[in-house]
Kinemage of the C-alpha trace (Angstrom):
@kinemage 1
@onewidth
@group {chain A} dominant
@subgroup {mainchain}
@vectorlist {calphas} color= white
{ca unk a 1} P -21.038 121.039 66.550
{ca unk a 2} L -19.081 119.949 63.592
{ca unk a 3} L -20.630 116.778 62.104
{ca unk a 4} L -23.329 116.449 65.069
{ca unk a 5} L -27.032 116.788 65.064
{ca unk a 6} L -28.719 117.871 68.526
{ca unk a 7} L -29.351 114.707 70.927
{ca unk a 8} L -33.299 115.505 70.000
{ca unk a 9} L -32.915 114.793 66.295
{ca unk a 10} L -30.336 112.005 66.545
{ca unk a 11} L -33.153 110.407 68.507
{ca unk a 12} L -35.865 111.600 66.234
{ca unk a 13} L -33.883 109.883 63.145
{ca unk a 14} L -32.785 106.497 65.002
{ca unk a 15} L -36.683 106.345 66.210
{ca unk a 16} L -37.776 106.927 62.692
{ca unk a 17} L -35.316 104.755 60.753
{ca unk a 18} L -36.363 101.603 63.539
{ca unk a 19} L -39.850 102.339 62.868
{ca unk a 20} L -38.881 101.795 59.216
{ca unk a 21} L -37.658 99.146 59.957
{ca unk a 22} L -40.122 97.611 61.649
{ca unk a 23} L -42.421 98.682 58.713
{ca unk a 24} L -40.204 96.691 56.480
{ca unk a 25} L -40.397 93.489 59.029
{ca unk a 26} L -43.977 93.940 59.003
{ca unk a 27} L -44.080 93.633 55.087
{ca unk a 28} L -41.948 90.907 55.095
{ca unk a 29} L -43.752 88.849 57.730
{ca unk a 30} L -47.357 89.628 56.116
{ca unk a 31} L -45.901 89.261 52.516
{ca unk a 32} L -44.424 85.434 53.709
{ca unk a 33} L -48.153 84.346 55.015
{ca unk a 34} L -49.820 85.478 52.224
{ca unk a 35} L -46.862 83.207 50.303
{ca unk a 36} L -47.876 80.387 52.830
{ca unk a 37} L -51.726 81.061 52.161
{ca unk a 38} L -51.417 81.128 48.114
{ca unk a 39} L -49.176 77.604 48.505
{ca unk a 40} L -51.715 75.662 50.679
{ca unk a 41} L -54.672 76.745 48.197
{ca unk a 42} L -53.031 75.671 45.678
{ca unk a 43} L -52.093 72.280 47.089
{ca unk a 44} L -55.664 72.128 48.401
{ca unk a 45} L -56.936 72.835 44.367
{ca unk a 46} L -54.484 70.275 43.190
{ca unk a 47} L -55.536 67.331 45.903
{ca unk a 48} L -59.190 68.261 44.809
{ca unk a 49} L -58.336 68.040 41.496
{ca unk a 50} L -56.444 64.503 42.283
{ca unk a 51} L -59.959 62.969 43.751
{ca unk a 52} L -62.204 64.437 41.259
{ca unk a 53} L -60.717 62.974 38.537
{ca unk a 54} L -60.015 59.599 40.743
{ca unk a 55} L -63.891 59.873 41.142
{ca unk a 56} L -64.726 60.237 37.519
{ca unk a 57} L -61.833 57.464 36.478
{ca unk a 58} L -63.827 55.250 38.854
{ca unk a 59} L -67.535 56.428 37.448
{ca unk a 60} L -66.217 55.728 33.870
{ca unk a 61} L -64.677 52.029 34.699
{ca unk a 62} L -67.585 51.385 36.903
{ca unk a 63} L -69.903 52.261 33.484
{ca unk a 64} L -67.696 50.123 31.467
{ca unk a 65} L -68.759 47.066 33.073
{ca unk a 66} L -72.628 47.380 32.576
């Protein structure tokens, strides 16, 4: 058997490295929505932000004018 493994352990190695590799998918996929997650929070702070101080531009003019 020069430069061979058994069958057994060439499967054993090719079953572990796509398990790996499905590991690293896995990361990838769950690190992406947590990406998508932290980008719509922070457009949903900004946009809050946006209408809050709309709202207080608005409460300030409307106190002007008393």
């Amino acid at each position: 058997m020069l430069g061979r493994q058994d069958p057994a352990r060439e499967r054993e190695q090719r079953q572990r490295n796509e398990e790996r590799e499905q590991d690293r998918q896995d990361t990838r996929d769950w690190q992406r929505r947590v990406n998508d997650d932290f980008a719509r929070l922070a457009e949903d702070n900004r946009r809050r932000d946006e209408e809050r101080q709309a709202r207080e531009r608005a409460e300030r003019e409307r106190q002007g004018r008393r």
